[in-house]
C-alpha positions as CSV (number, residue, x, y, z in Angstrom):
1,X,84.1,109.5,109.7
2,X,81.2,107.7,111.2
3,X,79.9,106.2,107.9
4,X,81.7,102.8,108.4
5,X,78.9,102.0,112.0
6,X,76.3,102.3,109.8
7,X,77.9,99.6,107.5
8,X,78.9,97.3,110.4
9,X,75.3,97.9,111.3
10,X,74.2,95.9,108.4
11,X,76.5,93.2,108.4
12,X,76.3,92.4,112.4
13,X,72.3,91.9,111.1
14,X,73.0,89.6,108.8
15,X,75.6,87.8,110.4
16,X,72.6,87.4,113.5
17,X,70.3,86.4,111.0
18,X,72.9,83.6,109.5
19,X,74.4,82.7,112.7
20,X,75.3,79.1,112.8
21,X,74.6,78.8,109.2
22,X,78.0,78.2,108.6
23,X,77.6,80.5,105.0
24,X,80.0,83.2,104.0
25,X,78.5,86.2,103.0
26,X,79.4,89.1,99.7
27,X,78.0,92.6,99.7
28,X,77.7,94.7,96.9
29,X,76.7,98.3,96.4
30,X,79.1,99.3,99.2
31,X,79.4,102.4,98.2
32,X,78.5,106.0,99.4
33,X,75.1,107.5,97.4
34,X,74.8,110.9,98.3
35,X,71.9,112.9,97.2
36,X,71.6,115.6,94.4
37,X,72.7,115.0,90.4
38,X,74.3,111.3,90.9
39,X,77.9,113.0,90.1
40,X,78.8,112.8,94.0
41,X,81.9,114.9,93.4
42,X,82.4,115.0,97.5
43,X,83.6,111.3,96.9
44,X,86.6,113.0,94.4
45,X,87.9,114.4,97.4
46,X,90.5,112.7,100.1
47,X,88.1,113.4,103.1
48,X,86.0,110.3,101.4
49,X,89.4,108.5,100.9
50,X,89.5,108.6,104.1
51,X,86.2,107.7,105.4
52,X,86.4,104.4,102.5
53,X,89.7,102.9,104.9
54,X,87.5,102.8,107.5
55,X,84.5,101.2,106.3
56,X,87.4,98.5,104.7
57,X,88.5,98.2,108.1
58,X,85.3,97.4,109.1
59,X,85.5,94.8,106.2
60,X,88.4,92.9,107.3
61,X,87.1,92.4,110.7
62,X,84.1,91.0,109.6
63,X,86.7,89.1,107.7
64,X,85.5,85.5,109.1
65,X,82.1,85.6,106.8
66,X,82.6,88.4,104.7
67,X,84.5,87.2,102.1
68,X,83.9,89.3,99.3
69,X,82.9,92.7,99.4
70,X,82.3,95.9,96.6
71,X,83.7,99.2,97.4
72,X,83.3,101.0,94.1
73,X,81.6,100.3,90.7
74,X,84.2,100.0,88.1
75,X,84.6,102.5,85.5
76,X,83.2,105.5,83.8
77,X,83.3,109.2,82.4
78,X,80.9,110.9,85.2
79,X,79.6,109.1,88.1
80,X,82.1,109.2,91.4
81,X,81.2,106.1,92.8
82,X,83.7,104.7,90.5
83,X,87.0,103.3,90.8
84,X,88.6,104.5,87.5
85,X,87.5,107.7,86.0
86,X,88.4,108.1,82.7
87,X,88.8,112.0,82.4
88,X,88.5,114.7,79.8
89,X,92.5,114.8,79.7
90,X,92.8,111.2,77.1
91,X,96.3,110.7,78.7
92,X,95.2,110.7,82.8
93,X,92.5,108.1,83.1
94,X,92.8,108.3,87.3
95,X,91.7,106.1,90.5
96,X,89.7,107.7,92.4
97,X,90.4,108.1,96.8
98,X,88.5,105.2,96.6
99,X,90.4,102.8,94.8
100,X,93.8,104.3,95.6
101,X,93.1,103.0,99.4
102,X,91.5,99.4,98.0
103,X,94.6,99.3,95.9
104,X,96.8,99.9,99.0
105,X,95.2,97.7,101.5
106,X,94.6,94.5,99.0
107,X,99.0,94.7,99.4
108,X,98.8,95.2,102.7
109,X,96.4,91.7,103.6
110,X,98.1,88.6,105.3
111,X,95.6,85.4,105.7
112,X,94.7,85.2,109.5
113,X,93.6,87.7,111.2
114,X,95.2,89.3,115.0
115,X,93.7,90.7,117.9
116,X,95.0,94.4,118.9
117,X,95.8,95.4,122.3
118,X,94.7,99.8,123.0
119,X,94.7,101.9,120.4
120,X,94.8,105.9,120.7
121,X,91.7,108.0,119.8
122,X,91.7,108.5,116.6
123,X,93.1,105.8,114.9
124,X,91.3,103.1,113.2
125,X,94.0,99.7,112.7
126,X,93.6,96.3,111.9
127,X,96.4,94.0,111.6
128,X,96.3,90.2,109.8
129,X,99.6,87.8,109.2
130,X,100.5,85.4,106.9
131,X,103.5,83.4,108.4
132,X,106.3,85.6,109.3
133,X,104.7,88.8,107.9
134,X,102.3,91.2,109.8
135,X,100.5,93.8,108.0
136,X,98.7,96.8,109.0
137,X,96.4,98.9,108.6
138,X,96.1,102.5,110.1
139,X,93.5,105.6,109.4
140,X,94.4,109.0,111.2
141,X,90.9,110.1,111.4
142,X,91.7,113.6,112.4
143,X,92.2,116.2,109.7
144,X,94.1,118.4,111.4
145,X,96.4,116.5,114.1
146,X,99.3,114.0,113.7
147,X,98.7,111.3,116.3
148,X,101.7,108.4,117.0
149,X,100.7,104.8,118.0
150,X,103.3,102.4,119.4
151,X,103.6,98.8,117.7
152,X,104.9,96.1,118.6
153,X,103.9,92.2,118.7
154,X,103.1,89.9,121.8
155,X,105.2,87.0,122.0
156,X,107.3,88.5,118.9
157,X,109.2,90.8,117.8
158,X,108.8,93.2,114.8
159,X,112.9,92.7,112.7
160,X,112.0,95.0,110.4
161,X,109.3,97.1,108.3
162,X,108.2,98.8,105.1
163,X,105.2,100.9,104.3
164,X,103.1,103.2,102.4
165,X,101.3,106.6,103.1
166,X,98.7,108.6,101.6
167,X,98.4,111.9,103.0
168,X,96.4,114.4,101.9
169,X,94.3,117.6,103.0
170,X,90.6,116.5,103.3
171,X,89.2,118.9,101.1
172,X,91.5,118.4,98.1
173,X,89.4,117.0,95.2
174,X,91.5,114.6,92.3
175,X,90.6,115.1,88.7
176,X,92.5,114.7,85.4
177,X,94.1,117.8,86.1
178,X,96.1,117.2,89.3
179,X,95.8,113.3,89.5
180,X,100.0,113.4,88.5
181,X,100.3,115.7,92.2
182,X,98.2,115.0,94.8
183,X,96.9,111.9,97.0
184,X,100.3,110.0,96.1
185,X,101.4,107.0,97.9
186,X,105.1,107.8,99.6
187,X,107.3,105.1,101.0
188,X,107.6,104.8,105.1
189,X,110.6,104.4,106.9
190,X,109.8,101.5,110.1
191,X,111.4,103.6,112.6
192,X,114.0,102.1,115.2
193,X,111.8,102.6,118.2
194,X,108.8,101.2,117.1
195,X,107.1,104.6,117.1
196,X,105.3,105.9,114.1
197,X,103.9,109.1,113.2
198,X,100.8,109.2,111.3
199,X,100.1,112.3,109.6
200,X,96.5,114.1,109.8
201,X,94.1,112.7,107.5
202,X,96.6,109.7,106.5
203,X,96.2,106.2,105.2
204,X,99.2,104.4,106.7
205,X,99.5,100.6,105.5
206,X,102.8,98.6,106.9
207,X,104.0,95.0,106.1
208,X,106.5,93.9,109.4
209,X,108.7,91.2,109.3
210,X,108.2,89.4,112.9
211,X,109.8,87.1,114.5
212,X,106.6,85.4,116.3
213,X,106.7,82.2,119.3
214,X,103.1,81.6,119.0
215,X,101.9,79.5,116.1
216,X,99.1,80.6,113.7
């Protein structure tokens, strides 16, 4: 869970060492390399899912100069820093946790990005608009505790929401055998009071329809 401050590490350096430069920057190789036989399969389970949001939302806040960034190499038969795995099973070529949070987040993006008020511990959010849409992004970083977070939108008002959750136990692993039953996305309900539940270990993304006086 602490992976994404040694990423924002390395981009506040190069943003010091650009500063004023007025040039956007694009990382690649953001990925995790963890030592032994290259076939990672730590990053198969949700725990990395998990730990991926995070450096993302580290991403979008850097959002300003960063404007292109690698999460995953592509594709392949064996090596887990992929985004697609194409199995042993010739009918379930799968995403792994990786991409199935890029996936969710690149729907869940607005153009400008918005300053958050407090947010519990535990939670890792970011939140950009585009017009009359806000969107979301939250990581329950505990594995084993729900946590709730209160939204709502200063000179605004949220009219209504939609959103999508993965939620998952941190030590389940995807392959071409379960890919069909476990870290799916399910469909959130914006709840009347403007309270949400996020479920341990969960990947919460919300697009909110807002009613907004200030102007972007």
């Amino acid at each position: 869970m602490d992976a994404w401050e040694h990423n924002d590490r390395k981009i506040r350096s190069i943003r010091e060492l650009s500063d004023g430069a007025g040039i956007p920057l694009g990382m690649t190789e953001c990925h995790f390399s963890i030592p032994g036989n290259h076939r990672n399969d730590v990053l198969r389970t949700w725990a990395a899912g998990v730990s991926y949001a995070r450096i993302l939302n580290n991403h979008q806040r850097h959002g300003d100069v960063l404007k292109i960034a690698t999460a995953a190499d592509f594709c392949g038969t064996r090596c887990n820093v992929n985004a697609i795995l194409l199995g042993t099973h010739p009918d379930r070529v799968f995403l792994m946790p990786v991409a199935l949070v890029m996936r969710q987040f690149r729907q869940h993006l607005g153009t400008h990005s918005l300053q958050l008020g407090p947010i519990p511990a535990g939670i890792d959010a970011v939140a950009s608009r585009t017009e009359n849409q806000v969107f979301v992004n939250l990581v329950n970083t505990r594995f084993d505790e729900s946590l709730a977070i209160d939204l709502n939108i200063h000179q605004g008002k949220i009219n209504s929401g939609r959103g999508v959750v993965i939620a998952e136990s941190p030590t389940t692993e995807i392959s071409s055998l379960n890919c069909l039953e476990v870290m799916q996305t399910r469909d959130v309900s914006w709840p009347s009071d403007g309270r949400l539940t996020l479920p341990p270990a969960s990947v919460t993304s919300l697009r909110l329809d807002v009613s907004i006086d200030a102007k972007v």
